[in-house]
N, C-alpha and C positions, 0 to 999 in steps of 0.2 A: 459526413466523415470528419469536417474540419470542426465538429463540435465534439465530436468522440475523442479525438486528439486532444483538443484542449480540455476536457474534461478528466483524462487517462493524465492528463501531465499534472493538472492542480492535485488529483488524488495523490500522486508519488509523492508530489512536494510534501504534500499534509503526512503522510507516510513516515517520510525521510525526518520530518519535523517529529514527528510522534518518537520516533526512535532515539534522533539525536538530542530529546529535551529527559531522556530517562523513563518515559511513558511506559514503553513496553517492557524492558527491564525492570520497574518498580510493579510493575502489575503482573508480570509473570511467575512471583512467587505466589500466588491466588490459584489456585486451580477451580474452575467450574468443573471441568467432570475430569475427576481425581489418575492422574499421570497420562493425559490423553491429552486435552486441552486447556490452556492457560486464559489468565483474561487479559495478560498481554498479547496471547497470538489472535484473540476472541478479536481485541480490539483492531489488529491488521486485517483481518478478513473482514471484518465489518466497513471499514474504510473500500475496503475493493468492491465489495459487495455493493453499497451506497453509490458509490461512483459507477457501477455498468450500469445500475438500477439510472442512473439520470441520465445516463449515454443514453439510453435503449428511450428512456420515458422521451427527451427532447429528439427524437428522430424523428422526421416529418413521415407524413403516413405512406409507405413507401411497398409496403411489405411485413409479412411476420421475418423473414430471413434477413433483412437491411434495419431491422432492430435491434435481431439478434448479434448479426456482424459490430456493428456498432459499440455493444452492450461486450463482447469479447473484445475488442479494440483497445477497450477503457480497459478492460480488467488486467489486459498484458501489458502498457503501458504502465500501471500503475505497481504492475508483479516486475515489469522490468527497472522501473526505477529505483525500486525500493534491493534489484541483484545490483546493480551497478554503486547503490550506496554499500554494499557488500566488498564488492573486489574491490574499489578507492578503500576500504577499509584495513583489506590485507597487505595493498601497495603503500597507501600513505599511514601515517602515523597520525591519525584524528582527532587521539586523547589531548594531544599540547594545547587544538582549539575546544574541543567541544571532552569536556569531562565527562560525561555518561556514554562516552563512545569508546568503551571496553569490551577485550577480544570478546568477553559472553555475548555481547550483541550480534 
C-alpha cells in the first residue's frame, strides 16, 4: 500500500505540473474524437491510467484483488490531487505565480 501512495502522489504532482506548465490547455484545442475527447484530457487520463498501471504492476504477489486495491489507490490519489489543484484555484489567485493557471483550466 505504501508503494501505491507514493506512487498516486508522484502521478498528481506530474498532473498538477502538466496543468500548471499550459500542457493541457495548449493541447485541449486538438480534439481526437471530435467534441467528446481532447488531447489535453487524453493526456490526464493517460497520466492516471500509467500510474495504477505501476501501482497494480509493483504489488507483491498478494492477490488479483490487493492489485486491484492498490491500482484504485493510485488512481484516486492522483484524481484527488489534480481536485484539490482545483479548489486552491478558485480560493487563491494562481495566475500572479503561474501564467497558464487561467479560470479555463
Amino acid at each position: 500500500m505504501k508503494q501505491a501512495i507514493k506512487i498516486g502522489l508522484i502521478g498528481g504532482v506530474v498532473e498538477i505540473l502538466l496543468s500548471l506548465i499550459g500542457m493541457v490547455e495548449a493541447f485541449s484545442q486538438r480534439d481526437i474524437i471530435a467534441n467528446v475527447i481532447s488531447m489535453g484530457h487524453t493526456l490526464l487520463v493517460m497520466v492516471a491510467l500509467f500510474m495504477g498501471y505501476l501501482a497494480a504492476k509493483r504489488t507483491p504477489t498478494a492477490g488479483p484483488m490487493k492489485v486491484l486495491f492498490n491500482g484504485f489507490i493510485s488512481g484516486v490519489l492522483v484524481g484527488g490531487m489534480l481536485a484539490l489543484l482545483v479548489i486552491t484555484g478558485s480560493l487563491i489567485n494562481l495566475r500572479k505565480v503561474f501564467i497558464n493557471a487561467s479560470p479555463l483550466l
